[in-house]
N, C-alpha and C positions, 0 to 999 in steps of 0.2 A: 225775137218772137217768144212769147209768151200762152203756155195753155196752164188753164186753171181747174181747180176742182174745188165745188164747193160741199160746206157740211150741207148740205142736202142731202147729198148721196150718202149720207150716212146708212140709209134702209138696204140700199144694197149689202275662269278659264279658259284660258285658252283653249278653246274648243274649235279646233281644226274640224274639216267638212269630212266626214268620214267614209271610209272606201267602202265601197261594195262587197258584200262579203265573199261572193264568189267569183271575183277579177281580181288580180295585181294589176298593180299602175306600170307603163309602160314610160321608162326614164327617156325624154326627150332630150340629149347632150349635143349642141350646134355648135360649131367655132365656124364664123362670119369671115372675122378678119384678125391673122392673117391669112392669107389662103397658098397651098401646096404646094413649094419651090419658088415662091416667090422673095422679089430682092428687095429689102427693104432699108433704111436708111434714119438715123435719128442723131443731132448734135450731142442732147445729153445721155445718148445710148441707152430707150428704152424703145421696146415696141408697142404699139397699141393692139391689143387682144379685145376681140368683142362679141359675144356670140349670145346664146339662149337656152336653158337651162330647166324642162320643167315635168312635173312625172304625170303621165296621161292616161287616161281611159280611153280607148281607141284612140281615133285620128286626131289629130291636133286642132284644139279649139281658139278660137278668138274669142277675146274680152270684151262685155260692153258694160260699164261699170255706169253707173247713175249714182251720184252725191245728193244727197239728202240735208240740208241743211236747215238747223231751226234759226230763223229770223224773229224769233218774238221779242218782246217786249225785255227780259231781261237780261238776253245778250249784248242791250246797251251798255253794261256794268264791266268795269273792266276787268283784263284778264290776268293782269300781274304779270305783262311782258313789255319789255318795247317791240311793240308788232311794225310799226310802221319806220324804226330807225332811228328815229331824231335825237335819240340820246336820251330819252326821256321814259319814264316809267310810269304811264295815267294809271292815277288813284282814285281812291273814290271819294268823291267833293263831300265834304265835313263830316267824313269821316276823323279826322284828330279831334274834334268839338264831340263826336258822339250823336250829332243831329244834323240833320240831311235838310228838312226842310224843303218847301215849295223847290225852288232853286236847283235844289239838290236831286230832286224828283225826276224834272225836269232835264238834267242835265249831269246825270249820276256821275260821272267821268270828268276828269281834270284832261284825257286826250283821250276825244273822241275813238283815235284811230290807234288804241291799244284795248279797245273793247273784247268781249267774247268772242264775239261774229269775226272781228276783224283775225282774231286767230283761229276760228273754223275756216276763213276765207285762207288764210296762210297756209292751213295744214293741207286743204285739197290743192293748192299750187306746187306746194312740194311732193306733194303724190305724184301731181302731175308731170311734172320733168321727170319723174321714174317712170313713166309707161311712154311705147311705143305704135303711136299713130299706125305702124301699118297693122298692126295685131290686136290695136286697141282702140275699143269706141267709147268715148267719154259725154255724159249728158248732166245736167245741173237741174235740180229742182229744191226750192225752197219751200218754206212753212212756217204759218201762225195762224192767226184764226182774229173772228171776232164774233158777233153774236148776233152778225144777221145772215141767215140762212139763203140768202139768194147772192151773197157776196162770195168769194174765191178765197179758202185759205189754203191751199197751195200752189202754186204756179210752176209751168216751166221755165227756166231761164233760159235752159241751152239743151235744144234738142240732142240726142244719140250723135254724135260726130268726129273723124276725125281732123280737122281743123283744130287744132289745140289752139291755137288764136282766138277762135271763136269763146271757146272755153272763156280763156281770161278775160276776154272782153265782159262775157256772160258776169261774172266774178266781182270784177268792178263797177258792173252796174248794182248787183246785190248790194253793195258795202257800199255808194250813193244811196241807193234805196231807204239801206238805212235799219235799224230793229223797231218793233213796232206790232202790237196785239197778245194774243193768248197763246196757247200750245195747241194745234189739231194734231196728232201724231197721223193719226189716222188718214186724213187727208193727203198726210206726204206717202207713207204706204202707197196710198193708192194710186197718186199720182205718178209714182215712181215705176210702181208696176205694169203700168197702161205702157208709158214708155220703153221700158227693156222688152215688153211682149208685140210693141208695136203695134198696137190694135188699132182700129180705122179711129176711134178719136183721138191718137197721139199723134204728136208731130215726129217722131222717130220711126225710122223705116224698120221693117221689122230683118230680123238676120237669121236665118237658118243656121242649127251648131254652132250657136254662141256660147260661152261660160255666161250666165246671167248674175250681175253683185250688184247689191243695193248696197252704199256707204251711209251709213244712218247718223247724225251729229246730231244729240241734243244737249242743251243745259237743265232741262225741267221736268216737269210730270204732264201729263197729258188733261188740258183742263176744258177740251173741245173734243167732241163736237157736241155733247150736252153738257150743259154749264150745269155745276154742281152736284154731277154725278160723275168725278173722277173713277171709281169703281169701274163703272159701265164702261166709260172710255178706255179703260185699260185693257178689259176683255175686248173691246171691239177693234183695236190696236193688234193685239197678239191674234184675234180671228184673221186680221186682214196679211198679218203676218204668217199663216198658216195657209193660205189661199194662193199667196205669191210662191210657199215654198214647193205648191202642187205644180205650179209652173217654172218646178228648176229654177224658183230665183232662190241664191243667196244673200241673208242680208247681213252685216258686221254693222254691230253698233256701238258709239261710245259715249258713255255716259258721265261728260263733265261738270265740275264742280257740285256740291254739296247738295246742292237740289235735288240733282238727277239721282243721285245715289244715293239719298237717302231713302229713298225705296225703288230700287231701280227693277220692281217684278220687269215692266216693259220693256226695256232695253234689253234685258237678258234672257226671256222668256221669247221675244221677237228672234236671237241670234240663237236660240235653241234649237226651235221649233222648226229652223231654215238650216239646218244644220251650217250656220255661221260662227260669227267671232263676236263675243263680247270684250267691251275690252275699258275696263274705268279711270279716268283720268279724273283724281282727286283736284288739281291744280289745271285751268285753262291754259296758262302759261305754257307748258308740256305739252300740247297739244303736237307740236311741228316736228318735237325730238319723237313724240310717238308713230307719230305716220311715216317718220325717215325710216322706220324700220318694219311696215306692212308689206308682206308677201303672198302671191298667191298662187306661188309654184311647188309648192308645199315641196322644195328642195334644203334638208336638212344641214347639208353641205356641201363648200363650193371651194376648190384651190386651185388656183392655176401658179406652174414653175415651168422655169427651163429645166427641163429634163440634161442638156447640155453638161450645165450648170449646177446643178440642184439649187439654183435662188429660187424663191417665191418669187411673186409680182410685189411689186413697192406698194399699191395700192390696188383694190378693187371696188368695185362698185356694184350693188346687188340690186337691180330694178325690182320694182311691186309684178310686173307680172311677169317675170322670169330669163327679161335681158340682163346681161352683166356685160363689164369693161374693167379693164385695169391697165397698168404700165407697170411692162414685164420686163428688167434688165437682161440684157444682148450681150455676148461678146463677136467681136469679128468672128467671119465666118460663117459655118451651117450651125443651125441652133434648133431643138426641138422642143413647141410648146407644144404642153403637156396640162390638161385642162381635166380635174375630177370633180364626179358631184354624187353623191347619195341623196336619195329622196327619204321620207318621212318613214315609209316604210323597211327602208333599209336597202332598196334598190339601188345598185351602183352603174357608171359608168363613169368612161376615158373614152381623150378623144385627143389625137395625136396631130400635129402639124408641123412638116420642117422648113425651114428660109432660113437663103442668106441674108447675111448681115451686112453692111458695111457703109463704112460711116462716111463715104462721100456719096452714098448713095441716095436717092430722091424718098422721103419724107410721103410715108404709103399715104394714098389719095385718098378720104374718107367723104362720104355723104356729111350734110349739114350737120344730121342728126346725130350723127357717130361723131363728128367734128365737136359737137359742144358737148358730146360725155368726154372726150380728150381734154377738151379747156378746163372741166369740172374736174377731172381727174388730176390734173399741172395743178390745178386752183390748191386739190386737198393734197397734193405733195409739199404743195410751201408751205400747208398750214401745216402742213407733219413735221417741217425743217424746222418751223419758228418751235411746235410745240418743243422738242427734243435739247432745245433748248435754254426751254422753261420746264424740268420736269415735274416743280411744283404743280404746277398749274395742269399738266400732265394728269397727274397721278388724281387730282381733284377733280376733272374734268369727268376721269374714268371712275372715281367715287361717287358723282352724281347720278352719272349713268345707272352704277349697279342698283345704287338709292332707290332712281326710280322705277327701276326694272321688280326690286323689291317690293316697292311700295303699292304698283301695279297687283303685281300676284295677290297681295293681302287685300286691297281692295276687293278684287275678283272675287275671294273665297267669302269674304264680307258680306258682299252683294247677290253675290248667289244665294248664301242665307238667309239676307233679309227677304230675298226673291221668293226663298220656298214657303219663308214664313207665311207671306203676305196672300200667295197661292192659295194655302192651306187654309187661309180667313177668308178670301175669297171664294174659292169654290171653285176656281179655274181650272179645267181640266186643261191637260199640255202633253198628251200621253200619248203616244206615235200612231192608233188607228182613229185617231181625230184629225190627223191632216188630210 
């Protein structure tokens, strides 16, 4: 099901979301599983730890996160990754000649399915396996535009839900659908926001004591909902972004490849003003490595060990909205995990659990969903074996990382720049008694 908005209705750093000045956040530290004096059992002697981690303003809130997706016309162009597997790396058709042509136009991409979108569509799936359906409600809405004013340039895909099936389903009808028209920013704003607030025209139910996040993905500048007054549209982008932020929405937005960021006032002006995340990805390709590591438990750190023992866990795994997992080495016997976390602020806590061990023992019984962060967990152990064994490839892997992690930041500071410049041309005010 599908709800649209059209430009009609137009008449109507990392910069973490910042505390209240006069509350501390209150550290929410849960160990799941294992649970207290229980017997637990594993061939290759690890236990599975699983729990939730995240620093709160009163009572504890549930997520309802809305992805924002631009579908226009030049997220057909590829991304510079193999997104869809095949071994294969779509490039852009005659580009070696230097000339594109009808043809070329037409059909910018040597694989369709290594496009832009095709890696916006990857990076919300990897998000997704990081959040947890019972704490977390996930909705899809995309955007572009054209230039008739009684037509929809944005739509719902996938109303508020937690049915993550739904989601993907949602997902891969977008990337059938296909890129196609202009940029409305504006439009997806709005639409996005009618959704998290659940108002009588959304299809999403509305929820009391939600966390509200808007995931905002563009490649472009905003060239709707008045053609030929990008200006206009950008104030009326950051107005609509300042409207959502009086309704407790937050929005994080990411501003890829060259387009977006060569003036990215909107994207960073929108994550301002909502006290969000901007966050710029020079290369679409990076797209998937950037989202594997979005968080919204603003938990600075996170270890768990056998206190037993003093081992760490072999691996962990740190979900977007503040579940974690790892595989935590056992020895026969009683064994105590031993699970720490500080928040942003500096807030600490521990949280203690003791079970026995023993290795003819039955293999702890886990939900679906705790069962496939176990698999993913087993998955990134072998790939830890093979890497440990390749240290080249090791130590290159962990240089790309820092690369982009670099690369990131200077973007950021980049684009913030051109952000204020282009303010200061504009006239845009962004100044905290305007929200």
């Amino acid at each position: 099901m599908r709800r649209a908005v059209s430009s009609a209705l137009v008449l109507g750093l990392l910069v973490v979301s910042a505390p209240r000045a006069a509350e501390k956040p209150r550290l929410d530290l849960t160990i799941e599983t294992p649970q207290e004096q229980s017997v637990i059992g594993d061939p290759g002697g690890m236990a599975f730890v699983s729990g939730h981690a995240m620093a709160l303003f009163g009572e504890f809130q549930p997520f309802d996160i809305v992805f924002v997706i631009d579908v226009s016309d030049s997220t057909r162009y590829p991304s510079g990754a193999d997104i869809d597997g095949d071994g294969k790396v779509g490039h852009r058709r005659g580009s070696s000649l230097g000339l594109l042509g009808i043809f070329g136009a037409l059909f910018p991409s040597t694989d369709p399915q290594d496009s832009i979108l095709a890696a916006e569509i990857l990076a919300v799936r990897t998000m997704l396996d990081q959040l947890d359906p019972r704490t977390t409600r996930v909705g899809v809405v995309a955007f572009g535009g054209d230039s008739d004013a009684l037509t929809p340039d944005a739509a719902t895909w996938v109303p508020l839900t937690t049915e993550y099936a739904q989601v993907r389903k949602g997902l891969k009808m977008i990337a059938r659908h296909g890129s196609s028209g202009k940029t409305n920013m504006l439009a997806g704003v709005q639409l996005a926001a009618i959704e998290l607030m659940g108002r009588a025209s959304a299809f999403s139910e509305p929820r009391e004591g939600a966390r509200r996040i808007m995931i905002f993905l563009t490649d472009g500048q905003p060239t709707l909902p008045l053609e030929g007054m990008n200006n206009q549209n950008m104030r009326m982008a950051i107005a609509e972004a300042k409207r959502a932020a009086k309704e407790k929405i937050r929005i994080d937005t990411y501003a890829i490849g060259d387009t977006a960021l060569s003036n990215p006032i909107v994207t960073v002006e929108m994550a301002s003003v909502s006290h969000g995340i901007f966050t710029p990805v020079r290369h679409p390709r990076d797209l998937r490595a950037v989202f594997e590591s979005v968080n919204f438990s603003e938990i600075d750190a996170l270890e768990i060990h056998n206190k037993t023992t003093g081992k760490p866990a072999a691996n962990v795994i740190r979900n977007a909205d503040g579940s974690f997992s790892a595989l935590l080495p056992m020895r026969t016997g009683e064994n105590t995990v031993e699970v720490y976390a500080r928040s942003t602020d500096g807030t600490e806590a521990r949280r203690f659990v003791r079970v026995q061990f023993m290795g003819d023992a039955g293999i702890q019984e886990l939900t679906p969903r705790l069962l496939a962060q176990r698999n993913r967990l087993l998955e990134n152990r072998i790939q830890d074996l093979r890497r440990r064994n390749i240290e080249i490839q090791t130590d290159r892997d962990e240089a790309v990382r820092r690369d982009l992690q670099v690369e990131i930041e200077s973007e950021r500071a980049a684009a913030i720049e051109r952000s204020n410049e282009a303010r200061r041309q504009l006239r845009i005010e962004v100044d905290d008694n305007a929200q």
